[in-house]
KEMIDREN-453302 format. One record per residue (C-alpha): x, y, z; residue in one letter. Coordinates in nm, 3 decimals. Layout:
% residues N
<rec><u>X</u><v>Y</v><w>Z</w><code>A</code></rec>
...
% end
This chain:
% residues 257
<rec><u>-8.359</u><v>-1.858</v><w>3.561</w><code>X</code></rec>
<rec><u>-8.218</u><v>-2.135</v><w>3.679</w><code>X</code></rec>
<rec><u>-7.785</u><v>-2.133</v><w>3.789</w><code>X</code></rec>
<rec><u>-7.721</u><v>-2.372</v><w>3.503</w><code>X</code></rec>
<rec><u>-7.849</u><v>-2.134</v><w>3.261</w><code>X</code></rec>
<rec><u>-7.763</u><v>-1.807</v><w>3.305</w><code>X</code></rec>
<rec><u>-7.877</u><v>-1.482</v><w>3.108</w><code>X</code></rec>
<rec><u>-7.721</u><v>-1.167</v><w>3.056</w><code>X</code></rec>
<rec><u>-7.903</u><v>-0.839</v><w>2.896</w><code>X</code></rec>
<rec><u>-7.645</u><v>-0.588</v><w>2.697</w><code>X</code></rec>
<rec><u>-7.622</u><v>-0.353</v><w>2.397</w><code>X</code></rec>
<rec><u>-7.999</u><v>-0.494</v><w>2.290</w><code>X</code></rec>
<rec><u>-7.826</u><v>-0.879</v><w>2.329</w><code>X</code></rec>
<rec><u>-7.968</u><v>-1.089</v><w>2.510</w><code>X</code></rec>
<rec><u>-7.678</u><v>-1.349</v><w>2.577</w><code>X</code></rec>
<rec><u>-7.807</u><v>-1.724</v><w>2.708</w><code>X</code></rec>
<rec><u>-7.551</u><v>-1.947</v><w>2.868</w><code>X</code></rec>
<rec><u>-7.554</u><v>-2.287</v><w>2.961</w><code>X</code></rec>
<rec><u>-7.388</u><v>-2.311</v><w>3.257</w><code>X</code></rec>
<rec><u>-7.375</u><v>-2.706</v><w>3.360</w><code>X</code></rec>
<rec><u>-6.966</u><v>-2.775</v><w>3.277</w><code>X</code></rec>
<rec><u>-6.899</u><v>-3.051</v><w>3.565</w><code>X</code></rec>
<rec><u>-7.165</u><v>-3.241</v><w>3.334</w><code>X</code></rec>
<rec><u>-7.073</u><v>-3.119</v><w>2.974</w><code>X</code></rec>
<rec><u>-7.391</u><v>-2.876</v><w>2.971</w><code>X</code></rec>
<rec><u>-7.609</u><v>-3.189</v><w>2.981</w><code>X</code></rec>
<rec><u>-7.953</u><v>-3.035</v><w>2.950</w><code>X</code></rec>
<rec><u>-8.216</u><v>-3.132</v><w>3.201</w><code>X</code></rec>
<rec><u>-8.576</u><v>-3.024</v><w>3.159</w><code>X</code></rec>
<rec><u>-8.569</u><v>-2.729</v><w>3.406</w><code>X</code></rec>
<rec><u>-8.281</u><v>-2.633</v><w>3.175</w><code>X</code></rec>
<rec><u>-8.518</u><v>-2.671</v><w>2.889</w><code>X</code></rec>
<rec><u>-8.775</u><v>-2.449</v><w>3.063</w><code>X</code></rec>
<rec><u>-8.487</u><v>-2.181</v><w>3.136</w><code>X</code></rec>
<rec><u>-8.409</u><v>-2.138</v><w>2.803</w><code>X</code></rec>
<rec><u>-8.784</u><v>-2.126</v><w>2.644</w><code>X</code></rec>
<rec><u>-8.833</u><v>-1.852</v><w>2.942</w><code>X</code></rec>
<rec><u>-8.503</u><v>-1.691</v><w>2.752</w><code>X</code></rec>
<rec><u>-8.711</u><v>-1.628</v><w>2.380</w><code>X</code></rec>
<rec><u>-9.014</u><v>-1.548</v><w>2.552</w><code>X</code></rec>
<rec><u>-8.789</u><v>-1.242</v><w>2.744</w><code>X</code></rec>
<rec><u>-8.651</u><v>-1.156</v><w>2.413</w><code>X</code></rec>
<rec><u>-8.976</u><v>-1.187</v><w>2.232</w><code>X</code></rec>
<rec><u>-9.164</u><v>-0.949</v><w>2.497</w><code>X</code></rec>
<rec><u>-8.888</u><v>-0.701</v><w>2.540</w><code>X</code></rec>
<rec><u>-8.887</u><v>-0.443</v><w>2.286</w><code>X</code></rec>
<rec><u>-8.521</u><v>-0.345</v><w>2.398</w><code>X</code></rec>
<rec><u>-8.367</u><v>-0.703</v><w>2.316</w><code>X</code></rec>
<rec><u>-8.307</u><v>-0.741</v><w>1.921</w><code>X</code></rec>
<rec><u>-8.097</u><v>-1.036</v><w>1.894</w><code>X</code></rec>
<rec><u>-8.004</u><v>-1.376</v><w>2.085</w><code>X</code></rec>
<rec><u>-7.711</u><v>-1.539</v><w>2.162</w><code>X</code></rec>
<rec><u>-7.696</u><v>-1.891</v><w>2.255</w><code>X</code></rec>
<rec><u>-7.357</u><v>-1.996</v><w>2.432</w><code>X</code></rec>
<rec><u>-7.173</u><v>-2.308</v><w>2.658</w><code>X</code></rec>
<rec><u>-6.793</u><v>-2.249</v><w>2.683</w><code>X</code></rec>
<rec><u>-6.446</u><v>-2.218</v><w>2.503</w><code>X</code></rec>
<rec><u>-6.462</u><v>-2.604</v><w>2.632</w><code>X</code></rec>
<rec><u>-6.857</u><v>-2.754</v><w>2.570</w><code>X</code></rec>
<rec><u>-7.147</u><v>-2.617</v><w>2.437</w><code>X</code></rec>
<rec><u>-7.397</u><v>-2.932</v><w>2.535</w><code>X</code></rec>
<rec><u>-7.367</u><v>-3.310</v><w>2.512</w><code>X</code></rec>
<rec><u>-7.734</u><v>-3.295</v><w>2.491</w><code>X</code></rec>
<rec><u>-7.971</u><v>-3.425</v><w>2.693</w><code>X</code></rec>
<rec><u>-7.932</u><v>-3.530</v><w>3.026</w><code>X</code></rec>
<rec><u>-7.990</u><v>-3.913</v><w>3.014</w><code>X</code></rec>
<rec><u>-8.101</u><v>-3.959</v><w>3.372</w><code>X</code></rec>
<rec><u>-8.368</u><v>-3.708</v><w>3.388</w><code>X</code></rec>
<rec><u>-8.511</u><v>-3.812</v><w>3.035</w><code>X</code></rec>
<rec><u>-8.521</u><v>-4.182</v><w>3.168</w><code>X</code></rec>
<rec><u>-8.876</u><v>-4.170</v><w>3.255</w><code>X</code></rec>
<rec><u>-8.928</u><v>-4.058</v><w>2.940</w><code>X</code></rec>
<rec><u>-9.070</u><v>-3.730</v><w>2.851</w><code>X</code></rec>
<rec><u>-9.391</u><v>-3.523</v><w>3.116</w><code>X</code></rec>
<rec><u>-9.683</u><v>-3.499</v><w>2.878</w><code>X</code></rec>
<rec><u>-9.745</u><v>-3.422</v><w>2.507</w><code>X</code></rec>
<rec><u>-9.424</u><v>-3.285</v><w>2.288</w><code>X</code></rec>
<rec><u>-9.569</u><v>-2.993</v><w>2.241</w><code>X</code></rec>
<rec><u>-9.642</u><v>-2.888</v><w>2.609</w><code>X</code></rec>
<rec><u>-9.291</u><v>-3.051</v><w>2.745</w><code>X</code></rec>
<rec><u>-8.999</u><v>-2.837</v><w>2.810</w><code>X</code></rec>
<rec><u>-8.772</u><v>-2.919</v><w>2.566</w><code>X</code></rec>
<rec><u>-9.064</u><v>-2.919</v><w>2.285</w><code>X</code></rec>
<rec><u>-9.187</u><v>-2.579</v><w>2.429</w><code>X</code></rec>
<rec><u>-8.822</u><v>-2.442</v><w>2.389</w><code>X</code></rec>
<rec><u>-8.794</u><v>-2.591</v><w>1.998</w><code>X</code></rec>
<rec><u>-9.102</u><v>-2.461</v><w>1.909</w><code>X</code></rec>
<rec><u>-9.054</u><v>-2.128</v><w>2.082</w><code>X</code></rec>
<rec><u>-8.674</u><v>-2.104</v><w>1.876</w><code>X</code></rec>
<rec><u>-8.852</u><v>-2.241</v><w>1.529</w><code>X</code></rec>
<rec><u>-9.170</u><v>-1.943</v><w>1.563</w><code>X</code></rec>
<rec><u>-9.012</u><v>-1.656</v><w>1.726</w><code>X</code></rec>
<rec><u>-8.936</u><v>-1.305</v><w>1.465</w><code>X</code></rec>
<rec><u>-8.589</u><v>-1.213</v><w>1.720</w><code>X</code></rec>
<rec><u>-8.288</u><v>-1.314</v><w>1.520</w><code>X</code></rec>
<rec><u>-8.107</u><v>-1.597</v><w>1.670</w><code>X</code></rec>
<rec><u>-7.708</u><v>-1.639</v><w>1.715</w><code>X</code></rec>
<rec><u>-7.476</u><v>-1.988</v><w>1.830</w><code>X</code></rec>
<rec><u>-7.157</u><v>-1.921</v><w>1.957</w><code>X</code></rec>
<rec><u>-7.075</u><v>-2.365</v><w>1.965</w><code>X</code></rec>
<rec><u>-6.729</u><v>-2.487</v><w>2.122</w><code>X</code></rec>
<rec><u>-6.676</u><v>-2.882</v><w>2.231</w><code>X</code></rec>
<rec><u>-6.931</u><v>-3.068</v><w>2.258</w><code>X</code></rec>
<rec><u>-7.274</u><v>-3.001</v><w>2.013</w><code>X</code></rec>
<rec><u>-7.448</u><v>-3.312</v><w>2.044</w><code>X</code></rec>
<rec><u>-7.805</u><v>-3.424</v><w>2.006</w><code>X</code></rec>
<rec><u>-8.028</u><v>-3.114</v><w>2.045</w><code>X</code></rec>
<rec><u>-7.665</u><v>-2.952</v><w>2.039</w><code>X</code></rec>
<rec><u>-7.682</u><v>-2.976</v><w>1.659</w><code>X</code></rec>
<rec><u>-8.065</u><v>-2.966</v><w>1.617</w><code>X</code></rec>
<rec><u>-8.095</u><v>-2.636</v><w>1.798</w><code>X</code></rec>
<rec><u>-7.863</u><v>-2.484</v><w>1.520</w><code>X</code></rec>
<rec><u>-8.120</u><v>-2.573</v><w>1.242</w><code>X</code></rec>
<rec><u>-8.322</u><v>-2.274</v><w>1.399</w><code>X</code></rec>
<rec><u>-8.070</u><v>-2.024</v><w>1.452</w><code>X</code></rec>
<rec><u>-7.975</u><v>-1.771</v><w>1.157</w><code>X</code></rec>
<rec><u>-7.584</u><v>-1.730</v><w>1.200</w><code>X</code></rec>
<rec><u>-7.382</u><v>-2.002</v><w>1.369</w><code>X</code></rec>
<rec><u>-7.020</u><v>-1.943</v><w>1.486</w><code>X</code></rec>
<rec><u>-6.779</u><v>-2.264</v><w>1.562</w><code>X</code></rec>
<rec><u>-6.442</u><v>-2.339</v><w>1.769</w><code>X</code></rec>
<rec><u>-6.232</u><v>-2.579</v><w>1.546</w><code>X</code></rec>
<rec><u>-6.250</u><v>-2.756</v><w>1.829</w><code>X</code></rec>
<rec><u>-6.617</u><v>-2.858</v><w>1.803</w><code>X</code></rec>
<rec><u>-6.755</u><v>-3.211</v><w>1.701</w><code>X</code></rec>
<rec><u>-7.100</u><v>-3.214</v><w>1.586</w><code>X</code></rec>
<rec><u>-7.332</u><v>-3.547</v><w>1.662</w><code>X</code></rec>
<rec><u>-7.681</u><v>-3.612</v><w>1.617</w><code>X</code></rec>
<rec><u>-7.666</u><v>-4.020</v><w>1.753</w><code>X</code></rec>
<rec><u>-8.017</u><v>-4.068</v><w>1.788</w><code>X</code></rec>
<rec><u>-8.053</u><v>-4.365</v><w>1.593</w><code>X</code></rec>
<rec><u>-7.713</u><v>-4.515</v><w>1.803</w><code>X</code></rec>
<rec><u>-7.944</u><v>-4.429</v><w>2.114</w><code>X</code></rec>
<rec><u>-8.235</u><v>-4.639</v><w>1.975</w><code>X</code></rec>
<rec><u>-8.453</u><v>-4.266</v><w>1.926</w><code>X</code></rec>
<rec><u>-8.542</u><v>-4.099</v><w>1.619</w><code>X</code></rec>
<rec><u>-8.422</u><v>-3.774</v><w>1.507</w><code>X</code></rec>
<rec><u>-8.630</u><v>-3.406</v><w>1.681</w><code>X</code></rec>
<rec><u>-8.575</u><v>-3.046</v><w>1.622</w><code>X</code></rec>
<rec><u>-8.727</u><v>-3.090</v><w>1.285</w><code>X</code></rec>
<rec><u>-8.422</u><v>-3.268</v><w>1.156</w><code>X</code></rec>
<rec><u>-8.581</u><v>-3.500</v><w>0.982</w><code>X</code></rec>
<rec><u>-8.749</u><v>-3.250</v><w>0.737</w><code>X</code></rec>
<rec><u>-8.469</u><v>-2.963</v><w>0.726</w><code>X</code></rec>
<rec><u>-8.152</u><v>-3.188</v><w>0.719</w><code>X</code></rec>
<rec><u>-8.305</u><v>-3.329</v><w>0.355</w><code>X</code></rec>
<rec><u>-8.401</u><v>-3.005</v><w>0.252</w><code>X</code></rec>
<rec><u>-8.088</u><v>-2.836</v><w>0.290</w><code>X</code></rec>
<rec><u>-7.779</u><v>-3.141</v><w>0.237</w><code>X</code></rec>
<rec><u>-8.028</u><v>-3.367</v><w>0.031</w><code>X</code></rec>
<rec><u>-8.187</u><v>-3.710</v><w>0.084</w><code>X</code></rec>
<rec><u>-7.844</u><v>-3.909</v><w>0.159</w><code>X</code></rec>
<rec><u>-7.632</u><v>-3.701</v><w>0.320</w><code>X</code></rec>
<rec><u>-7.892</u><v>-3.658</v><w>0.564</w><code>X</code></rec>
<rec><u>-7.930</u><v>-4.033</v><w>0.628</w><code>X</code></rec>
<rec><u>-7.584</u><v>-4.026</v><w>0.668</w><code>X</code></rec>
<rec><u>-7.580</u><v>-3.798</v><w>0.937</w><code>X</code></rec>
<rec><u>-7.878</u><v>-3.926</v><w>1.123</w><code>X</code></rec>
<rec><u>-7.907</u><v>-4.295</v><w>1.056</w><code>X</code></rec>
<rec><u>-7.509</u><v>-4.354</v><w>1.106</w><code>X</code></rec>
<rec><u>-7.519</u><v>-4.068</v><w>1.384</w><code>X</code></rec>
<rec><u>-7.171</u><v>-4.038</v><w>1.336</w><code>X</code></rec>
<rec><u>-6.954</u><v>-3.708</v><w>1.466</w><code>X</code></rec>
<rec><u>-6.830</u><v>-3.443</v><w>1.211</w><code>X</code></rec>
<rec><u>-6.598</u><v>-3.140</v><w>1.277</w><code>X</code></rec>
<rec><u>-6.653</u><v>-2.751</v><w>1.221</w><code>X</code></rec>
<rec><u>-6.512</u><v>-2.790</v><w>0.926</w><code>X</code></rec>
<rec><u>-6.743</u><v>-3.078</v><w>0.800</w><code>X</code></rec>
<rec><u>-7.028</u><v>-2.861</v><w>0.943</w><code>X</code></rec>
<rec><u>-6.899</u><v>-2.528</v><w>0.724</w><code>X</code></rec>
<rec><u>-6.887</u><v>-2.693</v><w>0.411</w><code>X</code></rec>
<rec><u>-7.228</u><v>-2.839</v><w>0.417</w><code>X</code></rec>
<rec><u>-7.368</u><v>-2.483</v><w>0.504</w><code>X</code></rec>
<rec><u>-7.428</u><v>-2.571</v><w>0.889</w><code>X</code></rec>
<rec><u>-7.260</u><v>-2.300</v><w>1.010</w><code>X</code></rec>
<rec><u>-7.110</u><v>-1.933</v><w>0.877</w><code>X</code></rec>
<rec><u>-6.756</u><v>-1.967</v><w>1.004</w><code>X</code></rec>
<rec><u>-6.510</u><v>-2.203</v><w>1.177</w><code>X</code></rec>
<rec><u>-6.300</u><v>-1.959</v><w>1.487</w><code>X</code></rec>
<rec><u>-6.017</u><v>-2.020</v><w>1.673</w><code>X</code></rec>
<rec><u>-6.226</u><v>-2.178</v><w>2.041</w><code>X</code></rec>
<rec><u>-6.140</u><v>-1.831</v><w>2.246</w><code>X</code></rec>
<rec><u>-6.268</u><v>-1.638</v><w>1.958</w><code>X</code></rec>
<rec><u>-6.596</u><v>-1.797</v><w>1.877</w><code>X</code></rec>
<rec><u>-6.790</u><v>-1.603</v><w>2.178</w><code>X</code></rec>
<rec><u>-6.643</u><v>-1.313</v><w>2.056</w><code>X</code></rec>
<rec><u>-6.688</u><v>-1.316</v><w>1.671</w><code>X</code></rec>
<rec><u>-7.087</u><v>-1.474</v><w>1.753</w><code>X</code></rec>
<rec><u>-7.111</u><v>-1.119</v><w>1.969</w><code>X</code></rec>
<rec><u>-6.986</u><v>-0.892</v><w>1.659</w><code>X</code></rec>
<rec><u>-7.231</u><v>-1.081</v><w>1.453</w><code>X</code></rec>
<rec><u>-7.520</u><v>-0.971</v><w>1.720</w><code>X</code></rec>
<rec><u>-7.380</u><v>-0.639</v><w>1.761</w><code>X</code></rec>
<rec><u>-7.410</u><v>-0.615</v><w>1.372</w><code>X</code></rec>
<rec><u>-7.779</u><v>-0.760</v><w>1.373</w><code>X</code></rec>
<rec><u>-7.839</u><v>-0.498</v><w>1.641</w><code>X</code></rec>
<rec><u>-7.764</u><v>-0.222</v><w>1.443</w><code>X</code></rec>
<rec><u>-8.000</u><v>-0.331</v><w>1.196</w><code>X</code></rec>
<rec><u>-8.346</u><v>-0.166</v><w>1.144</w><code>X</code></rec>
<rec><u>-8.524</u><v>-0.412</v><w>1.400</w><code>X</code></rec>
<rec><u>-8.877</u><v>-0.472</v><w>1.217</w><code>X</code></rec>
<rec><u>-8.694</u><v>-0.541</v><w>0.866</w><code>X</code></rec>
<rec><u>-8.481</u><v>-0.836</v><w>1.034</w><code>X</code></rec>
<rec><u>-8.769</u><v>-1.000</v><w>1.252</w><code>X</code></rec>
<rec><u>-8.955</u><v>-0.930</v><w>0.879</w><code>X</code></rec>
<rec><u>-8.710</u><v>-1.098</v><w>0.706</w><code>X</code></rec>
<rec><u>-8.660</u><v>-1.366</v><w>0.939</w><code>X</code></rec>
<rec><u>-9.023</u><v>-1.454</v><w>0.947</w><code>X</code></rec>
<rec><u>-8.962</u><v>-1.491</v><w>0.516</w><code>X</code></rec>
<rec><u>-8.707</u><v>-1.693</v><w>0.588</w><code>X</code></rec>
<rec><u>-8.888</u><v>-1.928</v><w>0.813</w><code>X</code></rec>
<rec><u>-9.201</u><v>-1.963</v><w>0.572</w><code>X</code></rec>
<rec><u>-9.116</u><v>-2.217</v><w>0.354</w><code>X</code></rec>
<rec><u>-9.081</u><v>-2.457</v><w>0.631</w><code>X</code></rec>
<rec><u>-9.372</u><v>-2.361</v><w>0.801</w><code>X</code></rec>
<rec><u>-9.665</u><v>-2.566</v><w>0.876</w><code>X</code></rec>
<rec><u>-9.462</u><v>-2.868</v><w>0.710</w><code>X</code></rec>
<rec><u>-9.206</u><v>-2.768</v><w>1.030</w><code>X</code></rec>
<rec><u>-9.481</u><v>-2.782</v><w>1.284</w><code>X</code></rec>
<rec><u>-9.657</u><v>-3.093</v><w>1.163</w><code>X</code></rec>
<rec><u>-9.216</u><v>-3.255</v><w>1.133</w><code>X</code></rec>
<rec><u>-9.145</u><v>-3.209</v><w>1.493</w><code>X</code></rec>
<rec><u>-9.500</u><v>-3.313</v><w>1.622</w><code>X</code></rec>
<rec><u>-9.447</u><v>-3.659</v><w>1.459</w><code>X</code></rec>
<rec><u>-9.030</u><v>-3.655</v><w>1.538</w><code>X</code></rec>
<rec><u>-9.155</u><v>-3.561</v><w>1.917</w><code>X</code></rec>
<rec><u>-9.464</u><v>-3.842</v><w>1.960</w><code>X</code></rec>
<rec><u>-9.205</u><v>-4.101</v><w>1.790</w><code>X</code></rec>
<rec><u>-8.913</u><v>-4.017</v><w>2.043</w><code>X</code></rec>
<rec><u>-9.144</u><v>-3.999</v><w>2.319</w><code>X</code></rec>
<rec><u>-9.208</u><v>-4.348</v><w>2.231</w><code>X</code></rec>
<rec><u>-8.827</u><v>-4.468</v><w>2.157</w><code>X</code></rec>
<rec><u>-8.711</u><v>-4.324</v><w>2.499</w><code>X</code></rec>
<rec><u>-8.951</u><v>-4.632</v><w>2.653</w><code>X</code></rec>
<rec><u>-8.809</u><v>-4.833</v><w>2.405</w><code>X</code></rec>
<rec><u>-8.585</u><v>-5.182</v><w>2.449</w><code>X</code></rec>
<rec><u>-8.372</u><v>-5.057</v><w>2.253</w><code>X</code></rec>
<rec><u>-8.331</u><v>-4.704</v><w>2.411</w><code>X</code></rec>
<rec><u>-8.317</u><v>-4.871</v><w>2.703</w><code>X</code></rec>
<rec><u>-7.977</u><v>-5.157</v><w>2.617</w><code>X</code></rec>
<rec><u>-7.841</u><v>-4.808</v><w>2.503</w><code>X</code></rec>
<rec><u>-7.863</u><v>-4.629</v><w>2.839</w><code>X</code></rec>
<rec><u>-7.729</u><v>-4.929</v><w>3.019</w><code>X</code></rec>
<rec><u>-7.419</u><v>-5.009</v><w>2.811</w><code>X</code></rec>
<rec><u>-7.358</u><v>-4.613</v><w>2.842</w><code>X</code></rec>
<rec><u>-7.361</u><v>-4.640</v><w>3.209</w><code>X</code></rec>
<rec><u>-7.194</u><v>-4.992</v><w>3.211</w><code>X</code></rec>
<rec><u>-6.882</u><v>-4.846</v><w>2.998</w><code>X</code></rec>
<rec><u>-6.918</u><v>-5.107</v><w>2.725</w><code>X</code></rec>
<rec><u>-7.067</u><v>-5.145</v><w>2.339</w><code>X</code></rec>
<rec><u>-7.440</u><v>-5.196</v><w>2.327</w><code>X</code></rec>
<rec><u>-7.539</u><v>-5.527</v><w>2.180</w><code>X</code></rec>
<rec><u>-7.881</u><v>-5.436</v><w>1.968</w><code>X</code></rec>
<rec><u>-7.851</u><v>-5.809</v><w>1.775</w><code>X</code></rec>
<rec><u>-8.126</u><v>-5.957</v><w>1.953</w><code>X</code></rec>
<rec><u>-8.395</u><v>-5.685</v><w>1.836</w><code>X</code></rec>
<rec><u>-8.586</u><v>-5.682</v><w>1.522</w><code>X</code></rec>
% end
C-alpha cells in the first residue's frame, strides 16, 4: 500500500484511510490502485467481514487529482485504476462502511452509491461538479442517482453540480446519519463492529440481493459513464476548466457549442 492510503486490520475490520491531507485527499491513480488492492484483501481474507472507508475529522477527498488525470485516463475504463477500484466496490459480497468528514467531492460522493451504511460530519459538503468540469457523471451515477432521488433531482445534482450538506444528503437517503465531525469515525466503527457480529455468509448474501437489481444495467452504466469521461477529460471544455482552476478565476465556456 501506498503512504497516502493506509490500511489497518482489527476486530474482522478492515479500516482504509486516505492519507493525502496537505492536498485534501486528492486521489491519484496509484491511490486508486491502493484502494482496489484494499477489497481484493478483504474479499480474499476470510478473517475481514466488513470495510471501512475513511479521510479525516477535516477531508475525506476532493476527488481526483487534476494533474495526474490531465493526460487523461491509461487504457480502457475498465482496466484503469480508478475503474478497477469502482467496479471492484460495485461487485464485491464484503459489506462496505463511509465514515465522510470535509470534503466528499467527485468520486467522493460517487463512491458512497456503493457502500451500504454511510456516516457524515455536519461538517461535510457533498459535490459531484462534473458537468462544471466539462466531464460527465462515473460511479454509475447516472443510473443510481435517478433510481433512487428520481429523474430531476438527479439532474439537479449532476447537471448544476452544485454542493449540498449532510443534512441535504440525509434527507434524500444518501447517507444513515449526520455526527458531530470527531464522532463520525467512531459511530462508522460501531456500525462495522455491529456488521461484524453478524452471521458473515447471510450479510455478503444479502448484500449480493441488494446489489441485483442494478446489476448488469450497473455494469453496462459505468462502461458508457467511463468511455464518455475518458473522452471529456481531452475535451476543450475540460480543458478551459483546468486552466481557470489553476489561473484562480471563473471559466468562460461561452464560446463552445
Amino acid at each position: 500500500m501506498t503512504d497516502l492510503v493506509l490500511t489497518e486490520k482489527k476486530n474482522h475490520i478492515l479500516t482504509v484511510r486516505i492519507n493525502r491531507l496537505d492536498r485534501k485527499n486528492a486521489l491519484t491513480h496509484d491511490m486508486y490502485t491502493a484502494l482496489g488492492d484494499a477489497i481484493e484483501q478483504a474479499r480474499d481474507d476470510s478473517d475481514i467481514r466488513c470495510i471501512l472507508y475513511t479521510g479525516s475529522d477535516e477531508c475525506f477527498t476532493a476527488g481526483n487529482d487534476l494533474s495526474d488525470f490531465a493526460a487523461g485516463l491509461p487504457g480502457e475504463f475498465e482496466d484503469t485504476p480508478v475503474g478497477r477500484f469502482l467496479f471492484l466496490m460495485a461487485t464485491t459480497n464484503k459489506p462496505i462502511v463511509a465514515s465522510v468528514n470535509g470534503p466528499a467531492v467527485g468520486i467522493g460522493t460517487t463512491m458512497l452509491l456503493h457502500c451500504d451504511l454511510v456516516f457524515a460530519g455536519n461538517n461535510t459538503r457533498f459535490q459531484m461538479p462534473f458537468a462544471n468540469l466539462g466531464l460527465c457523471p462515473e460511479g454509475g451515477s447516472s443510473l443510481l442517482l435517478p433510481s433512487w432521488l428520481g429523474r430531476v433531482r438527479a439532474a439537479e445534482l449532476l447537471m448544476l453540480g452544485g454542493a449540498f450538506t449532510a443534512e441535504d444528503a440525509q434527507r434524500l437517503g444518501l447517507i444513515n446519519q449526520v455526527c458531530e465531525p470527531s464522532q463520525t469515525e467512531t459511530t462508522a466503527l460501531e456500525a462495522c463492529a455491529r456488521l461484524a457480529a453478524q452471521p458473515p455468509a447471510a450479510v455478503r448474501a444479502t448484500r449480493e440481493l441488494l446489489n441485483r437489481a442494478s446489476g448488469d444495467a450497473l455494469k453496462t452504466a459505468m462502461l458508457a459513464e467511463g468511455k464518455l469521461f475518458s473522452e471529456r477529460l481531452k475535451s476543450p471544455e475540460n480543458a478551459e476548466a483546468i486552466k481557470a482552476f489553476t489561473e484562480k478565476r471563473k471559466p468562460d465556456f461561452s464560446s463552445f457549442s
